[in-house]
DRENPA-3360 file (N, C-alpha, C; in nm, 2 decimals, always signed):
BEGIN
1 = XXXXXXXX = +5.00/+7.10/-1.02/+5.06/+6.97/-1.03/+4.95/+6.87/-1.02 ~ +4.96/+6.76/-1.10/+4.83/+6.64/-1.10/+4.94/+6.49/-1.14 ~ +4.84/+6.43/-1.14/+4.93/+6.32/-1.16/+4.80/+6.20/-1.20 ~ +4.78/+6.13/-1.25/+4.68/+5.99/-1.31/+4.76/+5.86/-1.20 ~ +4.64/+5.80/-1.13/+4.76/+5.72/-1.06/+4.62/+5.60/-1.11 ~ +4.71/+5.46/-1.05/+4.64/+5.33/-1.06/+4.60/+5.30/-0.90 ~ +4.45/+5.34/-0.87/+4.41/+5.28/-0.79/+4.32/+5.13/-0.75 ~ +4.34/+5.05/-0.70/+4.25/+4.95/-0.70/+4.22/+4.93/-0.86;
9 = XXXXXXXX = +4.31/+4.91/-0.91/+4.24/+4.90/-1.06/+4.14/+4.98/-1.19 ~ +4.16/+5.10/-1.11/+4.14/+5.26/-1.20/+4.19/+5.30/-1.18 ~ +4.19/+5.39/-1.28/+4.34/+5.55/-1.29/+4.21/+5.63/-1.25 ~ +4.30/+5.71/-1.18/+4.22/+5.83/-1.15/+4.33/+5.97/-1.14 ~ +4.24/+6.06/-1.21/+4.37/+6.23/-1.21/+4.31/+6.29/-1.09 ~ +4.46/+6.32/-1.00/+4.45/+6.38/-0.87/+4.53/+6.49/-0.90 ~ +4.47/+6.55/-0.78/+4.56/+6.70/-0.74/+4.56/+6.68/-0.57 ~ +4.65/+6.78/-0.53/+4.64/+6.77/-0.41/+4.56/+6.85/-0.37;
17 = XXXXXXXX = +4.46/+6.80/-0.23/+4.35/+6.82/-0.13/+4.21/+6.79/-0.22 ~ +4.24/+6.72/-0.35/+4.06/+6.65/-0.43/+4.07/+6.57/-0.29 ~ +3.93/+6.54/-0.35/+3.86/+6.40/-0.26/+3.76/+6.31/-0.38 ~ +3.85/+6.22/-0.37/+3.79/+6.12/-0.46/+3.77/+5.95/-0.36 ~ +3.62/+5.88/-0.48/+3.58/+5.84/-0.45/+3.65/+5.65/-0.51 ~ +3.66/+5.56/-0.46/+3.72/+5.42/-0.50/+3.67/+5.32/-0.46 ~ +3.70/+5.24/-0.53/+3.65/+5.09/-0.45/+3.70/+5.09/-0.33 ~ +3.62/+4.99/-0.23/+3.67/+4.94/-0.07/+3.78/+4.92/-0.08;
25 = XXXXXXXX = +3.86/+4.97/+0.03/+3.98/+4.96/+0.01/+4.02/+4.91/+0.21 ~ +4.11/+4.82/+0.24/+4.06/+4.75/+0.39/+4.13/+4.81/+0.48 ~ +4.20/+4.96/+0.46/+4.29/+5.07/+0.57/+4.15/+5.14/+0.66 ~ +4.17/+5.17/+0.76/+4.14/+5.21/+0.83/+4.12/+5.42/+0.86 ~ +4.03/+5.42/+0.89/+3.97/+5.58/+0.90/+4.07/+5.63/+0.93 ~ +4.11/+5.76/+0.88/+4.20/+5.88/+0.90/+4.33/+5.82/+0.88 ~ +4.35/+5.71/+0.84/+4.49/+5.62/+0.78/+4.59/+5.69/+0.68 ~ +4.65/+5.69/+0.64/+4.79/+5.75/+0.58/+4.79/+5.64/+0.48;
33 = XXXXXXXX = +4.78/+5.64/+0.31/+4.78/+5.52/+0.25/+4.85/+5.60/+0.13 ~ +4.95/+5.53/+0.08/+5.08/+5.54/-0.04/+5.05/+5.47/-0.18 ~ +5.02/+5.51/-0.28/+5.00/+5.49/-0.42/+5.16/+5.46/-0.47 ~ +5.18/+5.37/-0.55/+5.31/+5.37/-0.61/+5.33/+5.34/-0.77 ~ +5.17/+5.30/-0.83/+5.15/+5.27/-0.95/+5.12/+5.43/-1.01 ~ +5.18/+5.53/-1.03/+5.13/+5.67/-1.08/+5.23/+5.65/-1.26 ~ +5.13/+5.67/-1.29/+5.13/+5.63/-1.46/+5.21/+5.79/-1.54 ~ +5.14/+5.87/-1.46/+5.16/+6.02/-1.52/+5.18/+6.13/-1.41;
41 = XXXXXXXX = +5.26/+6.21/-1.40/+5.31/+6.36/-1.34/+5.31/+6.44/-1.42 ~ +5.24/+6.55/-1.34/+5.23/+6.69/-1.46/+5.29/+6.81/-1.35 ~ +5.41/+6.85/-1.40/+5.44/+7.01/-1.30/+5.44/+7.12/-1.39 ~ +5.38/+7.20/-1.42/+5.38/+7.33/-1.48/+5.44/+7.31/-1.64 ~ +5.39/+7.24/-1.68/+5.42/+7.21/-1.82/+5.55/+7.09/-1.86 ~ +5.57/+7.03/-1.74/+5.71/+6.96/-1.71/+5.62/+6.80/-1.71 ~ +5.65/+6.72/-1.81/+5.56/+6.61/-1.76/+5.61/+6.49/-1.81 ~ +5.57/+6.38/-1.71/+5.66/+6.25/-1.71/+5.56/+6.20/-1.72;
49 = XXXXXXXX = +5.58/+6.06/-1.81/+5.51/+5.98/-1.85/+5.57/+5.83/-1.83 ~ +5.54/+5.76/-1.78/+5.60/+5.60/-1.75/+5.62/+5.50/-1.85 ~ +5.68/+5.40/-1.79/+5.71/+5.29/-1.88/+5.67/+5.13/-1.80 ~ +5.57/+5.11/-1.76/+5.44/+5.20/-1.70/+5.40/+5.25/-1.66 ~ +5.51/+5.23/-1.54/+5.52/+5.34/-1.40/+5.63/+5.48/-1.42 ~ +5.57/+5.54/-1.34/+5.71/+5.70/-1.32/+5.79/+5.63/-1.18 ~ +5.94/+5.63/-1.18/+6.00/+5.56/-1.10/+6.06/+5.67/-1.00 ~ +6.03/+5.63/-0.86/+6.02/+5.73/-0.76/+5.93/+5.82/-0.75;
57 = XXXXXXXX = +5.75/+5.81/-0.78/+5.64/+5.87/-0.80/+5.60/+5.81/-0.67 ~ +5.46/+5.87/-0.59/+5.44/+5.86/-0.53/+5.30/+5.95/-0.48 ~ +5.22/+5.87/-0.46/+5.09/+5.94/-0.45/+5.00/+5.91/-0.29 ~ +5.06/+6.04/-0.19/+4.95/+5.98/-0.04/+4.84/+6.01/-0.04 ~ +4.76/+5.95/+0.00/+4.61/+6.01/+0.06/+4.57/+5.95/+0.22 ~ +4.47/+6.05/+0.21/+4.42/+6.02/+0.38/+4.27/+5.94/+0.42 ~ +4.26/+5.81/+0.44/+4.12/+5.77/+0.45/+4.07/+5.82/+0.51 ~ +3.94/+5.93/+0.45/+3.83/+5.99/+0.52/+3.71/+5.88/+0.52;
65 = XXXXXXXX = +3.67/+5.81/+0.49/+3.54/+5.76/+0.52/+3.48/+5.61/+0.41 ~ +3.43/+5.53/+0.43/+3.39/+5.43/+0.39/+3.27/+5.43/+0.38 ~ +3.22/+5.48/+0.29/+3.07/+5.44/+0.27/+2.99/+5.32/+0.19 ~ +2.87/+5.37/+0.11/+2.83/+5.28/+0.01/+2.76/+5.37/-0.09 ~ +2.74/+5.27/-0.20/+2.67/+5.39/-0.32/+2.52/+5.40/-0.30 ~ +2.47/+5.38/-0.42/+2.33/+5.41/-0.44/+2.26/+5.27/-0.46 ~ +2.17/+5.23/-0.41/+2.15/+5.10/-0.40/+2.06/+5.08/-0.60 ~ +2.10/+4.95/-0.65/+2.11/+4.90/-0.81/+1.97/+4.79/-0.78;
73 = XXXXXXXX = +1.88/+4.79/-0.80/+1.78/+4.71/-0.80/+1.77/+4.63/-0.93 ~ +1.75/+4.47/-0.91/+1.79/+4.38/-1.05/+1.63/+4.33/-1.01 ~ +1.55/+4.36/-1.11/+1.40/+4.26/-1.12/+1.43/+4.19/-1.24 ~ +1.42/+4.06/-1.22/+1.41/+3.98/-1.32/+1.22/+3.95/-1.31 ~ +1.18/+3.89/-1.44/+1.02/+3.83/-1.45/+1.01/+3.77/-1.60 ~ +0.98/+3.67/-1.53/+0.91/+3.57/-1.70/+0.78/+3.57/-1.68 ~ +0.69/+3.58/-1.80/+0.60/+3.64/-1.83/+0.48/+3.52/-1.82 ~ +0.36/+3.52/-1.75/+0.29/+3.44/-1.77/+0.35/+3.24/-1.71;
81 = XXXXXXXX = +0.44/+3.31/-1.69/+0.53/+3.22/-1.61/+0.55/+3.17/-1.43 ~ +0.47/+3.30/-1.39/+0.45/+3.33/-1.25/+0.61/+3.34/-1.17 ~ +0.70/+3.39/-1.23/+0.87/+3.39/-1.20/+0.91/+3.56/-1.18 ~ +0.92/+3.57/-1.07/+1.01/+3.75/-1.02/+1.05/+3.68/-0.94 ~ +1.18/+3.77/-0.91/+1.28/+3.81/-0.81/+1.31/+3.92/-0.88 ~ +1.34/+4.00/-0.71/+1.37/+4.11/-0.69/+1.48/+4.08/-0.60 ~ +1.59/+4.17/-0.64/+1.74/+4.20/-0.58/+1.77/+4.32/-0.54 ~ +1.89/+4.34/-0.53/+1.99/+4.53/-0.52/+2.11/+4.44/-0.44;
89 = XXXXXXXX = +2.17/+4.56/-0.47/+2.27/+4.54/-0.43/+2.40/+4.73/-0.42 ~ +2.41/+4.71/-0.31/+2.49/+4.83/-0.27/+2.69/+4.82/-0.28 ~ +2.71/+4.85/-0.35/+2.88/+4.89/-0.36/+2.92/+4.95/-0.27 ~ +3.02/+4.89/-0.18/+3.13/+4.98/-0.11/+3.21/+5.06/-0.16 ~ +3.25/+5.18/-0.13/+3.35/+5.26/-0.13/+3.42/+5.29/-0.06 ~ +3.47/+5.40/-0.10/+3.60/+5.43/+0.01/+3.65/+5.61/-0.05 ~ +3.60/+5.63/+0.06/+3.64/+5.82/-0.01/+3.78/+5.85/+0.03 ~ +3.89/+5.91/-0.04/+4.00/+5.93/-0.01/+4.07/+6.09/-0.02;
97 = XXXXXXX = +4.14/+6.15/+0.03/+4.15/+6.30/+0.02/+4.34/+6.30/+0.00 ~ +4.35/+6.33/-0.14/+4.51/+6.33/-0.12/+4.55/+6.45/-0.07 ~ +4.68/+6.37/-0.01/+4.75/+6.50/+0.09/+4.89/+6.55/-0.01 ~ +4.99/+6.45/-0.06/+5.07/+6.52/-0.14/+5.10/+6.41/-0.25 ~ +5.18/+6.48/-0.34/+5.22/+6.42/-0.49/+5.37/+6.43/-0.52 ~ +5.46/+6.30/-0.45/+5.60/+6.33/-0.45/+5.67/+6.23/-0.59 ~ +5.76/+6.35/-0.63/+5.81/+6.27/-0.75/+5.97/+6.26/-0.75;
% end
């Protein structure tokens, strides 16, 4: 069973016990958090598709951990110009481990 749900503004296809990765999201460690935007259900060849939502879908997961990504370094330089900066910048995440997929 899987299901495509709308997280923070991406779909993402889950199954139950993945661990997937999302934007910051502001629940708290080992938290219990409820999906209700799930676009798609798939049971053993049995599959619902929404209008835009599947109505009484339902997607939990469990906040495991808030990290950050890989840090993005932005050099800008004009040439002969005597002009650099140097930036980065690190993305929050939010790792999440779904527990079940009720339809």
């Amino acid at each position: 069973m899987y299901a495509i749900v709308d997280i923070a503004g991406q779909q993402f296809k889950v199954q139950k016990d993945d661990i997937i990765t999302t934007q910051r999201l502001e629940d708290e460690n080992d938290s219990s958090v409820e999906f209700d935007k799930v676009l798609l259900v798939s049971n053993d060849g049995d599959t619902q598709v929404g209008t835009p939502y599947v109505e009484g879908a339902k997607v939990t997961a469990k906040v495991v951990d808030h990290t950050r990504g890989k840090k993005v370094v932005v050099f800008k330089k004009k040439r002969r110009k005597g002009y650099k900066v140097k930036r980065g910048h690190r993305q929050a995440h939010t790792q999440l481990q779904i527990e079940d997929i009720v339809v």
